[in-house]
C-alpha positions in Angstrom: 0.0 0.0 0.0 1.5 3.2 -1.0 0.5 7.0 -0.1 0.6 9.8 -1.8 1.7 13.3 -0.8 0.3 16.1 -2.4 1.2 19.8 -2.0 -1.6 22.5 -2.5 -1.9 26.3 -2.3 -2.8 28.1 -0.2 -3.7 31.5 -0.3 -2.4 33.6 2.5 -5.5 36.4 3.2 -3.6 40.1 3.6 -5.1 43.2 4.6 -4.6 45.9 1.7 -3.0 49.0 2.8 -5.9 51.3 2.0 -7.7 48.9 4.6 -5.0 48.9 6.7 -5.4 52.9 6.6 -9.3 52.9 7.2 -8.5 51.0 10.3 -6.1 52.9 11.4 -8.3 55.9 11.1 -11.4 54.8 12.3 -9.5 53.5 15.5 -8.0 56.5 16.0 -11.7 58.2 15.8 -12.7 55.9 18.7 -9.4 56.3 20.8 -9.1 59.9 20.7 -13.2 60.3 21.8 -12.8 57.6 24.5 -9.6 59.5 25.6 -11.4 63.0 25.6 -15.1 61.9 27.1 -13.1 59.6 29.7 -10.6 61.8 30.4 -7.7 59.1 30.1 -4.6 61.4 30.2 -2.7 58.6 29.6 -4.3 57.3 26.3 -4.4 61.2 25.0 -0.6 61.3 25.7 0.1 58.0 24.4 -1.7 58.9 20.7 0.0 62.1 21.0 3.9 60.3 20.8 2.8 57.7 18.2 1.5 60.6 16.0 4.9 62.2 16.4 6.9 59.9 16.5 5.2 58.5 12.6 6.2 62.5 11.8 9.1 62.8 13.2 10.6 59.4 11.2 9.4 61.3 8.0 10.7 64.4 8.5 14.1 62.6 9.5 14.5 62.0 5.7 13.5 64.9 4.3 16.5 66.9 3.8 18.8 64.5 2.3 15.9 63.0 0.1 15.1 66.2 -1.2 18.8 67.2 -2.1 19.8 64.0 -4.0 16.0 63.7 -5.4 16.4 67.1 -6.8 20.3 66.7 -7.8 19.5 63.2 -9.6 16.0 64.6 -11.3 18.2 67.3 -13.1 20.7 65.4 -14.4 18.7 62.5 -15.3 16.7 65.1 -17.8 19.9 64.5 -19.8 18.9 61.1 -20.7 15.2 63.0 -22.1 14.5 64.5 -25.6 13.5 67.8 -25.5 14.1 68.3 -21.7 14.1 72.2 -21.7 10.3 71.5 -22.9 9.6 69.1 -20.7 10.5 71.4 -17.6 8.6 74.5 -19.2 5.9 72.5 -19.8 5.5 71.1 -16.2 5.9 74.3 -15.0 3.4 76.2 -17.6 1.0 73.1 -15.8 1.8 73.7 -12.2 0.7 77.0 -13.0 -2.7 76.3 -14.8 -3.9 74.3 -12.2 -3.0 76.5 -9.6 -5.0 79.6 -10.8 -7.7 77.5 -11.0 -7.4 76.1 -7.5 -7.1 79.2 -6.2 -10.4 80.4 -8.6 -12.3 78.0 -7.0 -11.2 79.1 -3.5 -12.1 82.4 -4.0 -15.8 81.3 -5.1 -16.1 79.0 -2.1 -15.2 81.6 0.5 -17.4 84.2 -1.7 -20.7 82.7 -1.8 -19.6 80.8 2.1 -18.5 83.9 3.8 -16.7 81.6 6.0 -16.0 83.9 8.8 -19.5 84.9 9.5 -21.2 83.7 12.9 -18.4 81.7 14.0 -18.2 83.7 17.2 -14.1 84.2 17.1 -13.2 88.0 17.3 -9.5 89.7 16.8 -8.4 88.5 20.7 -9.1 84.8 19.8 -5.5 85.2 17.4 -1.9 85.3 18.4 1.0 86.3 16.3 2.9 83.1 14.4 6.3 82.3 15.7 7.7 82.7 12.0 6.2 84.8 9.6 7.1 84.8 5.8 6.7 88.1 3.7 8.7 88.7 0.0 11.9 89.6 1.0 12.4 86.7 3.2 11.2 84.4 0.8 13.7 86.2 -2.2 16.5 86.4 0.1 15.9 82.8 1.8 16.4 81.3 -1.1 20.3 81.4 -0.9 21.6 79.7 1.9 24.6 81.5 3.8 26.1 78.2 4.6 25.6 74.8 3.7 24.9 73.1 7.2 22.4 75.4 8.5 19.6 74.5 5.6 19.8 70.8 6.4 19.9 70.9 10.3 17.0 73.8 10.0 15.0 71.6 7.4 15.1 74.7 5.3 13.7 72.8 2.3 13.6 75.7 -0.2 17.4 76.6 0.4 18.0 72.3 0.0 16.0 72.9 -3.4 18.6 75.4 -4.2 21.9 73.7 -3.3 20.4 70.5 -5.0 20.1 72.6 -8.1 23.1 74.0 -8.2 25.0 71.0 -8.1 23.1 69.3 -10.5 23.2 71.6 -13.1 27.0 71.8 -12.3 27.3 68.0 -13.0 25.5 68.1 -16.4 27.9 70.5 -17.2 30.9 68.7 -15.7 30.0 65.7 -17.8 31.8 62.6 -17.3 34.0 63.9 -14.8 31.0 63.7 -12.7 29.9 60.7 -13.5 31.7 58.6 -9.9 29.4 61.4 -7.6 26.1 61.1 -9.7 26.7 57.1 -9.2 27.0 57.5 -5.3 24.0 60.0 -5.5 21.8 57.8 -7.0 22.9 55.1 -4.3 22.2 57.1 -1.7 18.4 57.8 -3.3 17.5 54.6 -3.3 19.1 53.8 0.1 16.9 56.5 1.0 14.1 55.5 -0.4 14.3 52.3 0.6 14.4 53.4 4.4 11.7 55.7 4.1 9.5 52.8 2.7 9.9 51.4 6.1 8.6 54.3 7.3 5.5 54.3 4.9 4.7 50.8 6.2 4.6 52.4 9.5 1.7 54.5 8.3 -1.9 52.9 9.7 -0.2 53.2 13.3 0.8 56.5 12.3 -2.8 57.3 11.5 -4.3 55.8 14.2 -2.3 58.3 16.6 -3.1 61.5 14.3 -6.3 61.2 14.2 -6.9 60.5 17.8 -4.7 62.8 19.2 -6.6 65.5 16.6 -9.9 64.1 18.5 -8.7 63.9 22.1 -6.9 67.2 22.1 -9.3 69.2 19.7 -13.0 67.9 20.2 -15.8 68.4 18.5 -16.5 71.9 20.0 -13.7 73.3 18.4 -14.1 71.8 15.4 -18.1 73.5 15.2 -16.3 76.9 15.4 -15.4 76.2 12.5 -17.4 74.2 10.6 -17.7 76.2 7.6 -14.5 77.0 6.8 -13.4 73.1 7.5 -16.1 72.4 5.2 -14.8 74.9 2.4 -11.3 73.4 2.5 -12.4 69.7 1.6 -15.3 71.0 -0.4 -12.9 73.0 -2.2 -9.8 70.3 -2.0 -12.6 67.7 -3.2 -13.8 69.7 -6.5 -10.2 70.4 -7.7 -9.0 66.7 -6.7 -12.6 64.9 -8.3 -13.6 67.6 -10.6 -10.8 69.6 -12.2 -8.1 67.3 -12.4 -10.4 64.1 -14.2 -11.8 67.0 -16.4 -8.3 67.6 -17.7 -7.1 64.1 -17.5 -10.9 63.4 -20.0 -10.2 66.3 -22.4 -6.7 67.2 -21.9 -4.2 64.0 -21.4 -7.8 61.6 -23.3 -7.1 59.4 -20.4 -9.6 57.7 -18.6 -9.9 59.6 -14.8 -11.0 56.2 -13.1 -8.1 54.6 -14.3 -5.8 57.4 -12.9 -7.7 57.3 -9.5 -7.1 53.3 -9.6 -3.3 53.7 -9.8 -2.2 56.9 -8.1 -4.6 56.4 -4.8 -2.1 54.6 -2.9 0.3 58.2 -3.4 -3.0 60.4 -2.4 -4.0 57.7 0.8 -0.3 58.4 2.1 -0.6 62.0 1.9 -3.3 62.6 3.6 -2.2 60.3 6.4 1.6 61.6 6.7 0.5 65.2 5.8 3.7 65.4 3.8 4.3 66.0 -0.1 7.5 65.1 0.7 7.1 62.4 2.5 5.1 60.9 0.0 7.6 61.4 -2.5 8.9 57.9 -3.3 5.5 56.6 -3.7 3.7 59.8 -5.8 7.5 58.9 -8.3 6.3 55.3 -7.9 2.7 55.3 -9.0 3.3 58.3 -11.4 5.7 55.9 -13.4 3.1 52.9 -13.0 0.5 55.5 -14.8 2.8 55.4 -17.8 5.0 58.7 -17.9 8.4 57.5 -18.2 10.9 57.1 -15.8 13.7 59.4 -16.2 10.8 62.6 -16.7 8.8 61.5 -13.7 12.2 61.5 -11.6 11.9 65.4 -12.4 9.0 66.1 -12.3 7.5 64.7 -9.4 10.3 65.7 -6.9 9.9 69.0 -8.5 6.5 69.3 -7.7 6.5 68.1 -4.4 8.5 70.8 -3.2 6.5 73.2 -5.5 3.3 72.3 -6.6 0.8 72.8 -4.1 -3.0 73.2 -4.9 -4.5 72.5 -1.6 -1.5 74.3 0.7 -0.8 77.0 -1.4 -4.3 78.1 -3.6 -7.1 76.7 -2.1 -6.3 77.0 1.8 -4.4 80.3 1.3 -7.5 81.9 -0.6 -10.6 80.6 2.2 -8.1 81.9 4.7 -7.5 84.9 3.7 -11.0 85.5 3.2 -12.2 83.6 6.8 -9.5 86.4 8.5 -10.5 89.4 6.6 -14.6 88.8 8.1 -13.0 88.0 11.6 -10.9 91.1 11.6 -14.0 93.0 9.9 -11.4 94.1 6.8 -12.9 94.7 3.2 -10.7 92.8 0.5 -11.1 94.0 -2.8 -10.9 93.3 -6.4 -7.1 94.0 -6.4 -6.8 91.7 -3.2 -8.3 89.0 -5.0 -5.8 89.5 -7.9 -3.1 89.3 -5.2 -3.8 86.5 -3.6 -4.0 84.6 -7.1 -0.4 85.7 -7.3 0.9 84.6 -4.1 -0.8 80.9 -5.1 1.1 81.0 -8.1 4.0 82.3 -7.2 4.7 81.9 -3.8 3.6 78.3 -3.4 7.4 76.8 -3.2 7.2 78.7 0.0 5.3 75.5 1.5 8.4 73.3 0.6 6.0 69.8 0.8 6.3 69.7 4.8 3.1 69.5 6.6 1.2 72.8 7.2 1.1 76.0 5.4 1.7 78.6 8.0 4.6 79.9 5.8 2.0 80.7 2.9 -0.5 81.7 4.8 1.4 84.6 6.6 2.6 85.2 3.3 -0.5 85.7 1.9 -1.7 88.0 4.4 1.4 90.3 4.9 1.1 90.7 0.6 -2.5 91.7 1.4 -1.8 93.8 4.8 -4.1 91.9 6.5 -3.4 91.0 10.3 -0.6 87.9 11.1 -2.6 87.3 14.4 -4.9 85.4 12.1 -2.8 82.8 11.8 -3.5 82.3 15.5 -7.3 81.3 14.8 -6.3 79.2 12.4 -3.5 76.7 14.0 -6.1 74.6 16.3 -7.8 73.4 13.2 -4.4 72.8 11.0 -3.9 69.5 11.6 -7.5 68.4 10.5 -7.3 71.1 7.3 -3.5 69.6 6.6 -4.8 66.1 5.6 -6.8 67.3 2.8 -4.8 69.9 1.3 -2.0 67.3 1.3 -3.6 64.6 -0.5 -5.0 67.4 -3.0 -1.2 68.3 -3.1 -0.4 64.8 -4.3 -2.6 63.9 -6.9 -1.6 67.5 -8.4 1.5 66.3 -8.4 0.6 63.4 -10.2 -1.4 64.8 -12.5 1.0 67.4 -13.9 3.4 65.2 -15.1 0.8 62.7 -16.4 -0.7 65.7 -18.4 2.6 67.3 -19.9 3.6 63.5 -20.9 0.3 62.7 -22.7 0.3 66.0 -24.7 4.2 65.1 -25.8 3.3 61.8 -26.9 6.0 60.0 -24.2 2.9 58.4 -22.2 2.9 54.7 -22.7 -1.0 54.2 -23.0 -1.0 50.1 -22.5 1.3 50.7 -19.5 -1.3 53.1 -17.9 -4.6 51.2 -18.9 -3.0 47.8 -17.6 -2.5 49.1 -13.8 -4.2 47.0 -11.5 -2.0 46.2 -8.2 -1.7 49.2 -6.0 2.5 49.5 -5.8 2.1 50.5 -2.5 1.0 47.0 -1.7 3.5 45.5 -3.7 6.0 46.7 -1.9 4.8 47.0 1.3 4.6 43.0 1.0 7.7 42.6 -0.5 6.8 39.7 -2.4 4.6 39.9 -5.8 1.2 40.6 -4.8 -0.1 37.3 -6.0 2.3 35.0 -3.3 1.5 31.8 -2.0 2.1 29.7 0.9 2.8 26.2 0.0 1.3 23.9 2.8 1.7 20.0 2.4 -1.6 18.3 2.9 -1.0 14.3 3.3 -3.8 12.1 1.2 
């Protein structure tokens, strides 16, 4: 009598990350109420430090990501036809969608009037610890030593160096071909490490959210409802109205099909609250969608320290508007006009870390309006942060995707095949369709 042994697969059930996210989030909710109705110190402290910690971990990165991501970007637009285009292009693009962004924040705190009945007055603001205004933005730009920028987190003045020594190695050729080798090591040892971050990121949501909830309550957040309203209202039409009109009519791609592959990028982004720190999975899905490689490695690290829709447009515009009713101040035509050119112009202010205090008090100095405004505004950041990121993101992801379809460089098949979210192919390390052999004795 013989047996025989047969092997079978079987598949191991995983939690997708967007789940993994939801969960995260929707514990966090729960935490952070039990927390502030129970009054558990302990719990609102301990959300508190997991929150920070997730940000801290991201931030940690960002300097030395953003200086070789920028560095290898440039020089990699040596291996692109037509490069000079390219760039123009993306930035003709940034532009574009930023005055509408900022078109339809205008309208939303317009018709809104945001400020009304909220009950805050002038004494409910406090000054900002930093301010930004024109000639601090001009003259930040150049750092006065190379130490400072990195150990300050000055991202702008990283942007700059980064430049500089990329466009220095294109023109130092071969001769700099040994440092662009090590730079693009370091990149991907970089990214690499921040991926291990990103996998950190349900936890990290779980103690955003409920610290936002413990610490902030729903009182607070019904001062200001409908101002929190406008921002994701507004965030909402430009990320599910504008930018799939464009992708339609523009790029003739089909919207749902972006939404399918760059979600994981705009999921991350509104958890980590950092264009930034999103970076090597916005470059990651943006290639997936199509737009080749050595373009998407500029643009998309160009945009995430510079294109900003919710951050720098939408936000910037409800806020300015929310202030000006608090502090009973008339804007006018002119204003308006202004603050469409601080959106457009100012937005690299932002620098893809999370909040916009920078813009905002840039805005209002440009308009004269009072900085202690910034003050009514910092409670509710954190909640406002999340979807201006995300809106951030898939800006940044739509750019590129744009400019690439209209230069006939966007591999079509590539983009209609995407089905596995990238994020969850890495995060699992394996290909998304392992399995576990288990022997099974018959």
């Amino acid at each position: 009598m013989s047996s025989v042994t047969s092997t079978s697969r079987v598949r191991v059930p995983k939690v997708p990350f967007w789940a993994q996210i939801l969960i995260g989030l929707v514990l966090g909710v729960l935490l952070g109420w039990l927390a502030r109705s129970q009054d558990i110190s302990w719990l609102h402290t301990t959300l508190g430090q997991i929150g920070d910690i997730f940000v801290q971990l991201l931030k940690l990165a960002v300097a030395p990501l953003v200086f070789f991501a920028i560095l290898v970007s440039i020089t990699n637009l040596r291996k692109v036809n037509n490069a000079a285009r390219l760039a123009t292009r993306t930035l003709l693009w940034f532009m574009i969608t930023s005055l509408i962004a900022v078109a339809i924040g205008l309208a939303i705190g317009l018709i809104t009037n945001p400020g009304a009945g909220t009950g805050l007055t002038p004494k409910d603001g406090k000054l900002p610890e930093h301010a930004g205004s024109w000639i601090d933005f001009l003259t930040g730009i150049i750092p006065t030593d190379i130490i400072t920028p990195f150990t300050e987190l000055n991202v702008l003045q990283i942007v700059f160096m980064a430049a500089v020594a990329g466009i220095a190695a294109l023109q130092l050729g071969e001769k700099a071909k040994p440092i662009l080798t090590l730079s693009e090591s370091i990149l991907e040892l970089l990214q690499k490490a921040l991926w291990w971050v990103i996998r950190l990121a349900p936890l990290g949501t779980l103690g955003l959210i409920g610290f936002a909830i413990a610490d902030y309550g729903w009182d607070l957040i019904g001062k200001y409802a409908t101002f929190t309203a406008d921002v994701y209202v507004g965030c909402a039409l430009v990320m599910f109205g504008v930018y799939p009109l464009l992708l339609a009519t523009v790029a003739k791609v089909n919207p749902l099909q972006f939404y399918k592959g760059a979600w994981p990028a705009i999921q991350l982004a509104f958890v980590s609250r950092s264009s930034v720190g999103t970076m090597p999975v916005t470059q990651k899905v943006t290639e997936r969608l199509g737009v080749p490689k050595e373009y998407a490695s500029f643009a998309v690290p160009f945009g995430a320290t510079t294109k900003m829709d919710g951050c720098a447009a939408i936000y910037p515009a409800l806020a300015a508007i929310f202030i000006a009713q608090i502090f009973d101040v008339q804007l006018s035509i002119g204003d308006y006009i202004l603050i469409a050119f601080v959106s457009v112009i100012g937005s690299a202010a932002t620098a893809g870390l999370t909040g916009a205090t920078v813009m905002l008090t840039l805005t209002l100095s440009t308009l004269g309006l009072p900085l202690e405004g910034v003050g009514l505004l910092m409670a509710i950041d954190p909640v406002l942060d999340m979807m201006r990121t995300a809106t951030n993101v898939a800006g940044q992801v739509v750019s590129p995707l744009i400019v690439a379809a209209r230069e006939n460089i966007l591999d079509r098949d590539m983009f209609n095949s995407v089905r596995v979210s990238p994020v969850d192919d890495e995060y699992d390390v394996r290909e998304a369709e392992q399995k576990v052999s288990v022997p099974v004795a018959a």
